[in-house]
DRENKEKE-664989 format. One record per residue (C-alpha): y, x, z negated; residue in three letters. Coordinates in pm, whole numbers, always signed. Layout:
{{Y; X; Z}; 'ALA'}
...
***
This chain:
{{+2447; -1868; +1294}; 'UNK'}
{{+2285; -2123; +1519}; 'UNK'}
{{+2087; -2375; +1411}; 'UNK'}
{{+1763; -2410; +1265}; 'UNK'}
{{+1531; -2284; +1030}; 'UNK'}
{{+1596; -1937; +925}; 'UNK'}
{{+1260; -1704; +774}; 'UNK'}
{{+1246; -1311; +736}; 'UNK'}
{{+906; -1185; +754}; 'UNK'}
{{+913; -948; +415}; 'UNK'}
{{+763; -631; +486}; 'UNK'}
{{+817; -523; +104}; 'UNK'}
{{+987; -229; +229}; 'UNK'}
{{+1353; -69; +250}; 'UNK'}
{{+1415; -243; +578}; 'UNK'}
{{+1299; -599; +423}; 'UNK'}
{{+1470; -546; +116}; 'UNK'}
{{+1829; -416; +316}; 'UNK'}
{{+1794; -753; +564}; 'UNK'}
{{+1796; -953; +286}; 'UNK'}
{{+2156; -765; +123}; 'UNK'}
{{+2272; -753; +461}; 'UNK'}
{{+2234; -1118; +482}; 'UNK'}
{{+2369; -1216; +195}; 'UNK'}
{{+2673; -1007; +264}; 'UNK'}
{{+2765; -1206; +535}; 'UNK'}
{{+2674; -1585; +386}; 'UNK'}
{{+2403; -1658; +587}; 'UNK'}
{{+2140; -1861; +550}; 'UNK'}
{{+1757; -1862; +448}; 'UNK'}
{{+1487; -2100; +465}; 'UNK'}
{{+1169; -1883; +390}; 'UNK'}
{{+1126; -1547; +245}; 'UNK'}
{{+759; -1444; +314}; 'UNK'}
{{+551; -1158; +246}; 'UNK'}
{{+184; -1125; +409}; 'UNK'}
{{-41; -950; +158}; 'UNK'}
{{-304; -736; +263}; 'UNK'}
{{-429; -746; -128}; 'UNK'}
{{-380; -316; -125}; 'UNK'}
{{-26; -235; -116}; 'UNK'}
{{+32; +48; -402}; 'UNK'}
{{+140; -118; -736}; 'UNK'}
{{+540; +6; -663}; 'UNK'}
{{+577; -233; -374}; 'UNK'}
{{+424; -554; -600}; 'UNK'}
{{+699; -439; -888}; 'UNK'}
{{+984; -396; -593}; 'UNK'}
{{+845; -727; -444}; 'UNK'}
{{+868; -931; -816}; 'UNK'}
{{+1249; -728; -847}; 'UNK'}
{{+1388; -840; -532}; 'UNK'}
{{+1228; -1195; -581}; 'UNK'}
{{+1450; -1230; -889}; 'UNK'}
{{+1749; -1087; -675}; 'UNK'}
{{+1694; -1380; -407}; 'UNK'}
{{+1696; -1645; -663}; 'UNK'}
{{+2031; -1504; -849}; 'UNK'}
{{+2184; -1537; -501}; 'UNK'}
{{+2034; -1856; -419}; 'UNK'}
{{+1798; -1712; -118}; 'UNK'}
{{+1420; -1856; -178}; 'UNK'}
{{+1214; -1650; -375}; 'UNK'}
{{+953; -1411; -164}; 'UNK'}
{{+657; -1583; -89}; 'UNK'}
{{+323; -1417; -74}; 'UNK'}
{{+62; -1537; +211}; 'UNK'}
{{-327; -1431; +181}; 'UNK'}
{{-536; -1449; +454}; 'UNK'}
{{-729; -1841; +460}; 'UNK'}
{{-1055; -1785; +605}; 'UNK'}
{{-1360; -1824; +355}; 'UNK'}
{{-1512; -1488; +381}; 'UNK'}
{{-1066; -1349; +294}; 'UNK'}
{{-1086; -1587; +26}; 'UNK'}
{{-1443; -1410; -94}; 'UNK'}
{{-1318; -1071; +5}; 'UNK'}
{{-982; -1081; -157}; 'UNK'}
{{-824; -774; +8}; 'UNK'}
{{-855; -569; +327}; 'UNK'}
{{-1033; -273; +110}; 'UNK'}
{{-1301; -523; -24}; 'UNK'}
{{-1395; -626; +324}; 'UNK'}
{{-1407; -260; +458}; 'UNK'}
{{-1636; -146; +155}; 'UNK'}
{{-1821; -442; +227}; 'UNK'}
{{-1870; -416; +589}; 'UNK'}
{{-1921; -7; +537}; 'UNK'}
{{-1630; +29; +765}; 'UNK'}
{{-1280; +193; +833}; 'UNK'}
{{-963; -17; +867}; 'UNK'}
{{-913; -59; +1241}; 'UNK'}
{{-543; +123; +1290}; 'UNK'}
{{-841; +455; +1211}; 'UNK'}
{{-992; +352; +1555}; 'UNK'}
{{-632; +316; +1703}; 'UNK'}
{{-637; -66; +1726}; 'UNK'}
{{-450; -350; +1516}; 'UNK'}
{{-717; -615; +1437}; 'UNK'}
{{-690; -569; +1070}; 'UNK'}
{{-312; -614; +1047}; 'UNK'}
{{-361; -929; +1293}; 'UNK'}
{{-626; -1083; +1066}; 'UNK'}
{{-457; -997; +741}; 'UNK'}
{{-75; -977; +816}; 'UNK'}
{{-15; -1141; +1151}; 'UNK'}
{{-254; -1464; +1097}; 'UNK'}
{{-134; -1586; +768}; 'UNK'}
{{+201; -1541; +899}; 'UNK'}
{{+102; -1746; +1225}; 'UNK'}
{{-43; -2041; +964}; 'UNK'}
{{+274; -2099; +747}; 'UNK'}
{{+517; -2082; +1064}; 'UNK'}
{{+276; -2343; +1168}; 'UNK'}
{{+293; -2570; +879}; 'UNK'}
{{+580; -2529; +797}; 'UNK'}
{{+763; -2654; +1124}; 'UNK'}
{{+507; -2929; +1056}; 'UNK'}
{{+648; -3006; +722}; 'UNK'}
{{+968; -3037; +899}; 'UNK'}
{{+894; -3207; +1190}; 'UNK'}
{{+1008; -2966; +1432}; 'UNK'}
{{+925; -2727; +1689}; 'UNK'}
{{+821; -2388; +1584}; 'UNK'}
{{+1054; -2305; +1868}; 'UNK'}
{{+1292; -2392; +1560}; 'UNK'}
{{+1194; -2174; +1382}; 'UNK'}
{{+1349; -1825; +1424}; 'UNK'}
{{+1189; -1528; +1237}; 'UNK'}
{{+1459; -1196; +1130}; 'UNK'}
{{+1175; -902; +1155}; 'UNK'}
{{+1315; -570; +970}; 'UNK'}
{{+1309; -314; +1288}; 'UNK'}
{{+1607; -117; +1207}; 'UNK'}
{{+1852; +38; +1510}; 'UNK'}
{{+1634; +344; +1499}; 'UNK'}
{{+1301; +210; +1584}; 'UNK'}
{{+1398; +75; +1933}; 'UNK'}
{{+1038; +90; +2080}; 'UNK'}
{{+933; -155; +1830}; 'UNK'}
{{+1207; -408; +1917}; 'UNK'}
{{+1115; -383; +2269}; 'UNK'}
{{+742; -441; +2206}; 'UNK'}
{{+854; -738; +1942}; 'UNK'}
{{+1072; -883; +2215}; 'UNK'}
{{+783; -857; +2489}; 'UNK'}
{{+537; -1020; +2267}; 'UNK'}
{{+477; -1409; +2360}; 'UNK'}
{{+591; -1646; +2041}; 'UNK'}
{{+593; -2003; +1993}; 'UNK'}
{{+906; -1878; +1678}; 'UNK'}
{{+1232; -1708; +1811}; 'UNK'}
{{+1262; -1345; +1708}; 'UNK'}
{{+1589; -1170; +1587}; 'UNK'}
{{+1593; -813; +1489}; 'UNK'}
{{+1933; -858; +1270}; 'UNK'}
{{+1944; -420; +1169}; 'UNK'}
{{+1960; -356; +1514}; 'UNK'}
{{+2215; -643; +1564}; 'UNK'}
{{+2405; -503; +1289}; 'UNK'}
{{+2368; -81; +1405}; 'UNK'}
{{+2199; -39; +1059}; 'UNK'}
{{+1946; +277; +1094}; 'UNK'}
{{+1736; +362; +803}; 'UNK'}
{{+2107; +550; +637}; 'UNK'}
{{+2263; +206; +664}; 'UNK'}
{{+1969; -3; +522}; 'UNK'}
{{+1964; +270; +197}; 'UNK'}
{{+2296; +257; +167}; 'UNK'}
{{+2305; -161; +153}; 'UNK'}
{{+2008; -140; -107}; 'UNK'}
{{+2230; +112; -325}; 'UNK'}
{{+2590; -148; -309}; 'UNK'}
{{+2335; -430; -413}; 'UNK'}
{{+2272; -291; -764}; 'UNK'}
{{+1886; -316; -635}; 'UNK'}
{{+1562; -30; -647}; 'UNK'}
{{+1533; +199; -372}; 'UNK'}
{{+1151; +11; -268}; 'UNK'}
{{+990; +353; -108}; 'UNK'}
{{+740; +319; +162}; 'UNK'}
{{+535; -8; +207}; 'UNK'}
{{+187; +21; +407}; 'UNK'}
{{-192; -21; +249}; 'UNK'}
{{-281; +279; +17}; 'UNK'}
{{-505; +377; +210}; 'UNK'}
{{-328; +340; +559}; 'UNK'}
{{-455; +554; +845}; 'UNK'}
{{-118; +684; +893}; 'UNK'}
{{-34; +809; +592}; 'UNK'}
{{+43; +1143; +619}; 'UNK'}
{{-68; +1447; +395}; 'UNK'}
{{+163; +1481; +151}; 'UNK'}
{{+136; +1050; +96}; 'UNK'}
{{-182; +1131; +15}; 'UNK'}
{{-130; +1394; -225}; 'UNK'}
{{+107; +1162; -382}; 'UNK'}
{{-142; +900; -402}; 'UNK'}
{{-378; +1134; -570}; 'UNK'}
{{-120; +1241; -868}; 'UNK'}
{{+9; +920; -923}; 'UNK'}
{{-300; +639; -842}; 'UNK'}
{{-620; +826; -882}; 'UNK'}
{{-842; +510; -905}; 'UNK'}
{{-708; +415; -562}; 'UNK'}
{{-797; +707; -402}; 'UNK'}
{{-1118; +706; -524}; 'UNK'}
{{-1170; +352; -361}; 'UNK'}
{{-1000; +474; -25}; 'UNK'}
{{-1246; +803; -39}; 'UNK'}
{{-1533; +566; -133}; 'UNK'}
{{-1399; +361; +168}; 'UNK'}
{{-1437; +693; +397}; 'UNK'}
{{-1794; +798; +258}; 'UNK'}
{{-1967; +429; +336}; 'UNK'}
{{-1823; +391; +656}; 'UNK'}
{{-1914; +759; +715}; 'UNK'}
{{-2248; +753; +621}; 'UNK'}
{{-2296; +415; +835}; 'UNK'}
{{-2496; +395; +1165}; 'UNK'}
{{-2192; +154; +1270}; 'UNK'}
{{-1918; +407; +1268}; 'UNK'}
{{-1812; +670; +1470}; 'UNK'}
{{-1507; +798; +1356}; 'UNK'}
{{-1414; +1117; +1250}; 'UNK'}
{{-1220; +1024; +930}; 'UNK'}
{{-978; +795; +749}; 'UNK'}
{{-703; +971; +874}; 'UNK'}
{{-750; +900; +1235}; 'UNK'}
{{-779; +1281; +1367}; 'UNK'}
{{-889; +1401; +984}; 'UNK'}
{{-1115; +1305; +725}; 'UNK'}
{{-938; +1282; +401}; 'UNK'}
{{-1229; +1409; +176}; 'UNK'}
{{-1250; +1693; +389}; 'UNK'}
{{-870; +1775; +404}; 'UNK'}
{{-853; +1747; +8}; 'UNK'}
{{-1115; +1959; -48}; 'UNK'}
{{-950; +2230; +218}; 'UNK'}
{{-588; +2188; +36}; 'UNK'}
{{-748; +2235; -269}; 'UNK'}
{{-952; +2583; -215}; 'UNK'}
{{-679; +2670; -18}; 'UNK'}
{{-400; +2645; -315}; 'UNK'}
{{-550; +2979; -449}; 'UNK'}
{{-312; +3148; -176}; 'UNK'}
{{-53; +2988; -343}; 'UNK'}
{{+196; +2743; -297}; 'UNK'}
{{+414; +2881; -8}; 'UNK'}
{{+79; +2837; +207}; 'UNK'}
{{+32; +2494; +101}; 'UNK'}
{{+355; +2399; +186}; 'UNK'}
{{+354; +2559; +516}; 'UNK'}
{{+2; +2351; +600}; 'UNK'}
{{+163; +1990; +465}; 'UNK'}
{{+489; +2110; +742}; 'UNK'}
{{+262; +2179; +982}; 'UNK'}
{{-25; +1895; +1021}; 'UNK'}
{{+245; +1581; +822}; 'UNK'}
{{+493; +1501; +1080}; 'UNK'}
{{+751; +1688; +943}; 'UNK'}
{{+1119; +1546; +1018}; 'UNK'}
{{+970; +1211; +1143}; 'UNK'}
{{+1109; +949; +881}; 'UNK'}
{{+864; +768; +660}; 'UNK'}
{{+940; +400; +786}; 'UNK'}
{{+737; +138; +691}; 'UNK'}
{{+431; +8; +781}; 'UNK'}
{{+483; -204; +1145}; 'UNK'}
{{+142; -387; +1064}; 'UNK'}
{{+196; -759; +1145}; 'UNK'}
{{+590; -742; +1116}; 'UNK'}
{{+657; -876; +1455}; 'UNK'}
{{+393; -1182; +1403}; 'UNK'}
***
């Protein structure tokens, strides 16, 4: 490895959580482990993030390090959710832009590159960031690489041919929790049966993403047809569920036909190429 300072931007995810075997496999070295928190990932990811942090100490990497967003009114709001209900608004991704996931994700990232090449007295040109696009997501690496950073970039999965088989496999030969999907609970892109999921196993967060959909809904400021970009979630629940009295083949044959179906469930991009 060349030198410098070496920091993997911690998604939370299987493709974090496989970097980080994969680089321990072959000895090399970590400065920073950090992991930009949008205050609303589901409680699994904050139990996989505490696991692996204990993993990274046992092998002597630094522990993962969880960034907030700085500004007063993220310090007041706490979490992406609080400042949608506040605002009586939708996360942006709904609209088909990024500002949330540069505000909450990208800029804390941004800050502690910043400071910490300060602390260090060095160029954040010094600084070189591993981001966890595997070898099957090449359009991301291509928009990562095209993006303008004052920190170096290296997309070590791709470097290593690791597609999202290889990156389950290295989780499995490191003893450590498969870590599921990471993105916001109530991410835009989730797809149908995610939210179904979400439903049976956090009820009180759906409620607050539904509550989410209503204000912003309801508001003058909003013109959006749902939380789910092209659907509104309500809506679609309340469909699914009349519907389920034609039984479950018919349910299953909707979730195939309006979920993606054979797309794999990577996680959330938001702010990983900061």
């Amino acid at each position: 490895m060349t030198a410098g300072y070496f920091i993997l931007a911690n998604g939370g995810g299987t493709n974090s959580t496989a970097m980080l075997v994969g680089l321990h496999e072959r000895g090399m070295r970590l400065d920073g482990n950090v992991f930009a928190d949008t205050g609303d990932e589901k409680p699994e990811t904050y139990a996989h993030l505490a696991h692996v942090s204990d993993w990274c100490e046992s092998v002597g990497f630094p522990r993962v390090e969880v960034l907030r967003g700085r500004t007063p009114q993220q310090i007041k709001d706490a979490s992406l959710s609080a400042e949608c209900l506040r605002l009586e608004t939708l996360p942006s991704k709904a609209f088909g832009f990024s500002s949330c996931s540069m505000k909450w994700k990208v800029a804390p990232q941004r800050l502690y590159f910043g400071q910490f090449a300060e602390r260090l007295g060095v160029a954040q040109s010094e600084l070189t960031v591993f981001v966890g696009f595997d070898a099957d997501e090449q359009s991301r690496i291509e928009r990562g690489r095209a993006a303008q950073n004052p920190t170096q970039q290296r997309y070590l999965l791709d470097e290593w041919g690791w597609g999202r088989e290889e990156c389950i496999a290295a989780i499995a030969r490191a003893g450590l929790t498969q870590p599921g999907k990471s993105a916001c609970f109530f991410c835009p892109s989730s797809k149908k049966h995610e939210i179904l999921a979400l439903r049976r196993d956090h009820p009180e967060l759906l409620a607050r993403a539904l509550e989410m959909e209503r204000l912003a809904l309801a508001s003058d400021k909003n013109r959006a047809v749902g939380l789910g970009r092209s659907f509104n979630w309500a809506a679609w629940l309340n469909e699914y569920d009349a519907a389920a009295v034609q039984g479950q083949a018919f349910l299953d044959a909707q979730l195939d036909l309006f979920s993606n179906a054979g797309i794999p469930e990577l996680d959330c991009a938001c702010g990983a190429a900061a």
